[in-house]
C-alpha angles and dihedrals in degrees: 000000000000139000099254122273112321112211104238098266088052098053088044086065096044080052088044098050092044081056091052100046084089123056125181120254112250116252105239093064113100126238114242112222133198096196112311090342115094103208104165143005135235140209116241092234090056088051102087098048087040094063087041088066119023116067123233095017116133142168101248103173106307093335135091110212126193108202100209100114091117093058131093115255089247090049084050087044097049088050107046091046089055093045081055094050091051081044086058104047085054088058089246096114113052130176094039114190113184091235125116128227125199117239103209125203112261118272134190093253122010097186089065103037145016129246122233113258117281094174140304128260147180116275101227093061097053088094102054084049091045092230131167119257135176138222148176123236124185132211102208105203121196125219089222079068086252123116122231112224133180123221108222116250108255083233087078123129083221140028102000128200092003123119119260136185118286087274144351150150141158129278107270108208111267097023129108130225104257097051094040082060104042092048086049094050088047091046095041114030096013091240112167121246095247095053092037085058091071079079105155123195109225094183127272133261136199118245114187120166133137118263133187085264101046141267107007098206109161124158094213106200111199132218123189119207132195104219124203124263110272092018114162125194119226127188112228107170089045096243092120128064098191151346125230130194106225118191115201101269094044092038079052089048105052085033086059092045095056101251101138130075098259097244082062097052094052085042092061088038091065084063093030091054096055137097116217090254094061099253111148 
């Protein structure tokens, strides 16, 4: 599935915009260690209060290390979510969930493959660790040729009011994929399970950038759906204000304006940047 036949300055920004969905981390931040495995990276400024909470994190060179390599993943766990819950009540952790991701342990390739469990953590403190994180997006296509996008409720912890992808959310821990992205779907844009099942993977990308909370580092794995004739998204969990119907030349519009969360706008470039034979 792709959005139509984008003129060749159009395609140069989706490609663009694909290139610029990961930034480098500046150097002065500091890698977070467990043992010999960097798994996340910190601000200087997040250092200090870091080392006040967490046991067995210290400053060795330019590195933080966290020696808990000889713990169980749930002991891990147990100590670094107590180390986020002291975080919060600095002030330092915002947006708090009460839903668990999983911090895996780093892989060659983790668009290809998944890490073995290190611990599990609040998803709201990934960013001050700089961890990595994963998500689903999905493309809603239209039979009409159009794509269905949300605009985020302005209630949202993060990117408020801007337009997002048909559906998306971040990997609970425990959860696969697929069903991550077919509850999503039901929660977000009221698609039935049956027609949320015609998933299709269209691949993953990495998208790294500083937030005001940290290190965003999230693996967005992307999914494209065909939706029926006549389909009409509903919001049923209240985290989306509206749907709108974008046809190529508007969708390029607002993408070029700068409407959508930036991991959405790299999500529909990975269609939008495509030839129907499948050239990038």
């Amino acid at each position: 599935m792709t959005l139509g036949h984008p003129s060749p300055e159009q395609r140069a920004f989706l490609i663009q915009l694909l290139a610029g969905a990961r930034r480098p981390v500046p150097r002065d931040w500091l890698p977070l260690c467990l043992g010999g495995q960097a798994i996340g990276v910190l601000a200087p400024q997040r250092v200090a209060p870091l080392l006040a909470v967490l046991p067995g994190c210290s400053v060795q060179g330019r590195r933080l290390v966290w020696a808990a390599q000889e713990l169980t993943p749930e002991q891990r766990s147990q100590q670094i979510q107590q180390a986020a819950e002291r975080l919060r009540e600095l002030g330092l952790i915002s947006g708090w969930r009460n839903e668990a991701y999983r911090c895996e342990a780093p892989v060659v390739d983790p668009l290809l493959e998944q890490g073995a469990e290190l611990f599990r953590l609040e998803r709201a403190a990934f960013r001050f660790f700089g961890l990595r994180s994963r998500a689903v997006h999905i493309n809603g296509f239209s039979a009409e040729g159009g794509l269905w996008c949300g605009r985020r409720a302005l209630s949202k912890a993060t990117d408020p009011g801007r337009l997002d992808n048909l559906a998306a959310g971040g990997l609970p821990a425990g959860e696969s994929f697929e069903a991550c992205a077919i509850r999503e779907l039901h929660e977000e844009a009221g698609v039935a399970e049956p027609v949320a099942r015609a998933l299709v993977s269209a691949g993953a990308l990495r998208c790294t950038r500083v937030a005001a909370e940290g290190l965003h580092d999230e693996v967005v794995h992307i999914y494209n759906l065909a939706l029926p004739a006549g389909f009409q998204p509903r919001n049923r969990d209240g985290e989306v204000a509206e749907f709108l119907h974008l046809f190529p030349d508007e969708l390029m519009t607002r993408l070029q304006a700068g409407e959508f969360t930036e991991d959405a706008a790299a999500v529909i470039a990975t269609a939008g940047a495509e030839y129907p034979d499948g050239t990038n």
